[in-house]
N, C-alpha and C positions, 0 to 999 in steps of 0.2 A: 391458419394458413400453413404453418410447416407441419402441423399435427398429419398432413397426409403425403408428406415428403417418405421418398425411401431412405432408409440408411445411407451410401452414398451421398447424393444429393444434400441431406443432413451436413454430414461430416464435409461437403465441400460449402456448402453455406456457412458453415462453424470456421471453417479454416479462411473464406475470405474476408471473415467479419473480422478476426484474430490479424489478421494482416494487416486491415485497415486501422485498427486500433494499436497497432506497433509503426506506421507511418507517421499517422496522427502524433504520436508519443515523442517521435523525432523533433516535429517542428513544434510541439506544445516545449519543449527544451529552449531550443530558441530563441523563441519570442519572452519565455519567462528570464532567461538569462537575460536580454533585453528592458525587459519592464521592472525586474529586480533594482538593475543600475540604476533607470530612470526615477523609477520611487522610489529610490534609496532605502533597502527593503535589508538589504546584506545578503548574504548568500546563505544562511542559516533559515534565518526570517522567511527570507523569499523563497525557498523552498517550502517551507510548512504549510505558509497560506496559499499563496500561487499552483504551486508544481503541482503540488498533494492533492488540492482539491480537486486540479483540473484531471488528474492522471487518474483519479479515480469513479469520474463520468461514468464507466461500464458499471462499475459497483451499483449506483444510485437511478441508472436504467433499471439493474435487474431488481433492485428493491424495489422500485414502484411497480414494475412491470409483473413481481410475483405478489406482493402485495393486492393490487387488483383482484388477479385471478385468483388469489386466496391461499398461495402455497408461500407458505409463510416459511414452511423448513427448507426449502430453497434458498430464499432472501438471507436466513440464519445463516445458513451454511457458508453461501457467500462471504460474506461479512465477516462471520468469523475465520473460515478456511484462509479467504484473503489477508487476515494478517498475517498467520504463520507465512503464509505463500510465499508475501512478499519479504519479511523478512530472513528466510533463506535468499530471496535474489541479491541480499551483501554477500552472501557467496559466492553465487555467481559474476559480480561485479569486483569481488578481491580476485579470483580466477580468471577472469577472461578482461576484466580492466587494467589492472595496475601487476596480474601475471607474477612472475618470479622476481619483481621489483621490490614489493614490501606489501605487508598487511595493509588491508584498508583503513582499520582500524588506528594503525599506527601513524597514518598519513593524516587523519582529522584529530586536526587542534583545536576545535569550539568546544568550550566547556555548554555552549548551547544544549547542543547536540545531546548531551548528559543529562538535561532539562527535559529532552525531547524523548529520550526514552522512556525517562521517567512519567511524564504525560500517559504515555501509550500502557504502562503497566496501573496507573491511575486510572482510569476511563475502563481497563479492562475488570479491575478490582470493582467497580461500580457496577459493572455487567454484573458479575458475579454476586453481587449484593441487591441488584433489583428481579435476578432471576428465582431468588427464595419469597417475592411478595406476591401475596392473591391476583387470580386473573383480575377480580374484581376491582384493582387497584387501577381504574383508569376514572377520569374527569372527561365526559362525553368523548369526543377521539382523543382526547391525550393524556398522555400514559406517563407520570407522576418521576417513576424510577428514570426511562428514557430520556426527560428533561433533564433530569439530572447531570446524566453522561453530557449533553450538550452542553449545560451549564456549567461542569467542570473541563471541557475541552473550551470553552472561552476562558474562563478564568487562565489557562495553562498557557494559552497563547497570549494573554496578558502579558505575566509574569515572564515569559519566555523576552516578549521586547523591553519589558524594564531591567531585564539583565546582559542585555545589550548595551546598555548605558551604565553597568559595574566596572572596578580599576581591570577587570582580571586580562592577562597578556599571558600566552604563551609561551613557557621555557625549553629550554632545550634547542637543539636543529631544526631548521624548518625543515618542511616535508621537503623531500630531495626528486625530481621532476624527472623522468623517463623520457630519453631520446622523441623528440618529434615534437614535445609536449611545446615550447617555445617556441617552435615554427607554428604550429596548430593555432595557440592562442594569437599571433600575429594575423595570424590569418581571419580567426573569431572575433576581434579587435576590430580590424578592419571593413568585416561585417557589419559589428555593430553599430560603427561608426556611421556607415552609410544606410541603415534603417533607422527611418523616422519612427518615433515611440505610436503613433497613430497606425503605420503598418503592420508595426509589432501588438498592438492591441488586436488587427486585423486578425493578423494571424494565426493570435493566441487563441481568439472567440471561434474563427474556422474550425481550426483542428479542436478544438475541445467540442464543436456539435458533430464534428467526426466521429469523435473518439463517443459520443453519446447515444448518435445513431447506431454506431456497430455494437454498443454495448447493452442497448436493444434488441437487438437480431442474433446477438450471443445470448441472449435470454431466454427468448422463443425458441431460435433450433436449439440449444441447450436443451430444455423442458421437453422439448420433443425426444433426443438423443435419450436422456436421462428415462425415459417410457419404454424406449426400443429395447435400452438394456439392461432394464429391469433392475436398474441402482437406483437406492433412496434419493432424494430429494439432498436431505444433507451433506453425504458422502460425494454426489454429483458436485455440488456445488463446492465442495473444500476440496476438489482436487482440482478436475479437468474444468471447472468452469473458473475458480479460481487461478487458476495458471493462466490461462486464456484473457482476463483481465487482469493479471500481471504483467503484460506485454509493455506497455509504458511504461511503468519504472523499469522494467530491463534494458528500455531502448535509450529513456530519459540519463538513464544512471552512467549506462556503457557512453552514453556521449563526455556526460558528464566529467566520469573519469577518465577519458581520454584528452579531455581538457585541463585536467588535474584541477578541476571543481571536487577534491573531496570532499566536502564541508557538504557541499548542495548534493549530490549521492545520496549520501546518509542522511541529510533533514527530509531528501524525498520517501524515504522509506517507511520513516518515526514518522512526520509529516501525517503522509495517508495511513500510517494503520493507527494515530492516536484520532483523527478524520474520520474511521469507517464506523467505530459504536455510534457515532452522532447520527447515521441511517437508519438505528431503532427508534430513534424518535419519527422521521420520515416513515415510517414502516408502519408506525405507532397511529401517524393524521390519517394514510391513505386508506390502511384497514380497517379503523375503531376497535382497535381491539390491541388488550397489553400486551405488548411483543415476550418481553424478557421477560413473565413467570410460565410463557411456553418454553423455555429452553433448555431439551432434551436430554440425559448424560453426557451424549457422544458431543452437544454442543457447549455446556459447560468442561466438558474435554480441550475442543480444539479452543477455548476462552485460555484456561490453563497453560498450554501449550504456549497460545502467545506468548504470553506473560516471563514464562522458562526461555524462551526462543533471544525476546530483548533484553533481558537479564544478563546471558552468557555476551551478546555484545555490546552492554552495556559495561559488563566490567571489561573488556577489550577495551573499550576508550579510554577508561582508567587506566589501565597497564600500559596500551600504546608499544606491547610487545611485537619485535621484528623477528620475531623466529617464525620459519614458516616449514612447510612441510610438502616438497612438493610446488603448486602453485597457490597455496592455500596458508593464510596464517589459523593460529592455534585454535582461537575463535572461530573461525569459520569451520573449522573442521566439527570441533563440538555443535555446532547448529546441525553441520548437516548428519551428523551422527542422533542427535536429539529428534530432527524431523521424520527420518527413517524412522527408528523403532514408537515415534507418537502417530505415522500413517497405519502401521503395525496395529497398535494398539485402537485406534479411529477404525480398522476394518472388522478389528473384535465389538466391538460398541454397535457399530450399524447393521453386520451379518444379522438375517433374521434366529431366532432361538430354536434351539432344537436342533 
């Protein structure tokens, strides 16, 4: 259907679908802030399982939707671009949320959180360890390694709620809250107070077949864009189609932290990208075919990258350093300085030879 779209057209198909999936992202917020309380879920928690999964709907369109048609380094690219992606958007949300107030970093006090990183560099080490095993390493459509990463992404949210229930308490100052933040959450309060957890259900299941439907139709005209101009498959997918399904945690996150929800920001992050390996298993049924020992340089690249990316703010949560730089704390600047020269290096990997 869009394979006979002009460019235009394309890129304005791409940009409504990108719209709808940053609306959707708003109220998927919400309703999760909502059902977090009700299922007594915490705001750590409730993020991981909740927020993450829902925010990341467009990822698990385009997985199936390339899977089908057979462009699996699409799906890759996805997948794995979309970590890095979203884990620069802590930058974005230290800069344009919480501004010349303080690091974001230094505002989240769950040692969850530290859990949650750690998840996302586990699952991506797994990638990396089932992409060296034979194609032939698959059980009729399922693919052996892929289970794996699932099986270690439950295990991780196990352990994540049993350490909800440890002595560990917070020292030092709380996080110190930005003009408006106290009127805002009165006002959110007040919200919540007046939604029924049945409408909040409502509205959660709406905007998440929003955010699915458009993350569908970002898939297609993507695939079509990605044809028109003449970029690979993977390179498409770990930028512009990536970013494009980052729209929800940017939208998710920027509400978040103007709620002074730090804690639920940051689990939405770690949340969906320790979330997105568990799509090579989905990749793994829909195809019949082992995802992860197709997996490229350039995408054992952007796998790396991850991993470097939640590392630098992982030890940010440790330090809990206020120095900043500009609007930005020190952490965030090292990410975006890191994602810079690894797109650098991703456009050396993918340029064809010669």
């Amino acid at each position: 259907m869009f394979t006979t779209l002009s460019v235009p057209l394309l890129l304005l198909v791409f940009g409504l679908a990108a719209g709808a999936v940053w609306v959707a992202g708003v109220r998927l917020s919400g309703a999760t802030d909502v059902l977090g309380d009700r299922l007594r879920l915490g705001e750590a928690l409730g993020g991981l399982i909740l927020l993450a999964v829902a925010t990341n709907l467009p990822e698990i369109a385009i997985t199936v939707s390339a899977s089908v048609q057979g462009h699996l380094d699409l799906a890759i690219g996805n997948i794995l671009g979309g970590i890095a992606v979203q884990t620069v958007v802590l930058a974005v949300l230290d800069a344009f949320g919480l501004g010349r107030h303080a690091p974001l970093t230094s505002e989240s006090r769950s040692l969850n959180l530290v859990l949650e990183g750690s998840l996302v560099t586990a699952v991506l080490m797994a990638v990396l360890m089932g992409a060296q095993l034979p194609k032939a390493a698959v059980w009729g459509r399922l693919e052996p390694a892929a289970l794996l990463v699932a099986l270690l992404w439950g295990v991780g949210l196990w352990l994540i709620g049993r350490a909800r229930a440890l002595p560990w308490r917070p020292e030092g100052p709380p996080p110190t809250l930005p003009p408006g933040v106290q009127q805002a959450r009165r006002q959110q309060d007040a919200r919540k107070q007046s939604t029924s957890t049945a409408r909040a259900a409502l509205v959660f299941a709406v905007a998440a077949l929003v955010t699915l439907g458009a993350g569908l139709v970002l898939a297609l005209s993507g695939e079509a864009l990605a044809r028109h101009l003449h970029m690979s498959g993977v390179l498409f997918g770990a930028t512009v189609l990536s970013l494009a399904t980052a729209l929800p945690e940017i939208s998710t996150g920027l509400a978040s932290v103007r709620l002074g929800d730090y804690e639920l920001a940051v689990s939405d992050i770690f949340g969906g990208n320790a979330f997105l390996p568990v799509l090579f298993l989905l990749a793994s049924l829909v195809s019949g075919q082992a995802v992860l020992p197709q997996l490229q340089p350039s995408d054992l690249y952007l796998t790396a990258l991850g991993v470097l990316l939640t590392a630098v703010y992982l030890y940010g949560l440790v330090f809990r350093s206020r120095r900043q730089w500009g609007l930005l704390g020190l952490d965030s600047w090292a990410v975006l300085g890191l994602y810079g020269l690894g797109l650098l290096g991703l456009w050396l990997l993918a340029r064809p030879p010669g």
